[in-house]
N, C-alpha and C positions, 0 to 999 in steps of 0.2 A: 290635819284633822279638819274636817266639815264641823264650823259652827253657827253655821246661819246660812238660809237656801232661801230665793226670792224668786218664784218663777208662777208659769200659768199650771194650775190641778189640770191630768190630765185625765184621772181618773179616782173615785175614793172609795173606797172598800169599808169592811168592819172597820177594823181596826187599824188603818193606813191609807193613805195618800199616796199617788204618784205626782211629785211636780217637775213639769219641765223647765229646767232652766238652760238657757240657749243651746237647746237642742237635746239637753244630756237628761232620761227621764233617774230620778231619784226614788227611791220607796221608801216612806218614811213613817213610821208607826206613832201613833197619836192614840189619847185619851180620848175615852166618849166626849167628853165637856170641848176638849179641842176641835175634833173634828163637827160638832155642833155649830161651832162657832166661823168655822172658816167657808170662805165662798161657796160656791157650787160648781161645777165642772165647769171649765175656761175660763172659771176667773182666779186674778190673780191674789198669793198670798206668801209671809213674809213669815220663815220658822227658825227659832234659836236651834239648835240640834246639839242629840249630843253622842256622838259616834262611839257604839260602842264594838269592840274586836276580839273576837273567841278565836278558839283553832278552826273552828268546822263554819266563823258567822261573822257578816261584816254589818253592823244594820245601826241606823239611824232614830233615832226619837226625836218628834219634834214637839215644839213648845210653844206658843203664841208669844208669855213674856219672858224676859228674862231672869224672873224672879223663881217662877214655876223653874226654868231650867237647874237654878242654882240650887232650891230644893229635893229635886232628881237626883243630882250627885251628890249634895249630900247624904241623901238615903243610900246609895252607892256607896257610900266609903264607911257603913255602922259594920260591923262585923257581924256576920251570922242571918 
């Protein structure tokens, strides 16, 4: 499991980041408020993640602290 990515933004979109960490680029979907917050293309930034695995989807969320992340999965695990 991917729980934290450190590298340089190679690119940012709506709703997601691409960050390169030694060499391997990551896509990693963020909150408006996150993506506000974090550098601007080549610089560097530091995201808790929290990998989530479907049949058809492999995709990452990332989170500035770990607090927000712990929140995420909580809402994750209410039912319905």
């Amino acid at each position: 499991m991917i729980s934290l990515l450190e590298g340089k933004i190679e690119l940012r979109g709506e709703k997601f980041l691409i960050i390169n960490v030694a060499g391997v680029g990551y896509k990693v979907f963020a909150g408006a408020e996150t993506l506000q917050k974090v550098p601007e293309k080549g610089g560097n930034v530091k995201l808790w993640t929290h990998q989530h695995v479907r049949e058809d989807a492999l995709e990452l969320y990332g989170f500035l602290h770990f607090a927000e992340l712990e929140f995420f999965e909580a809402l994750l695990s209410v039912p319905g």
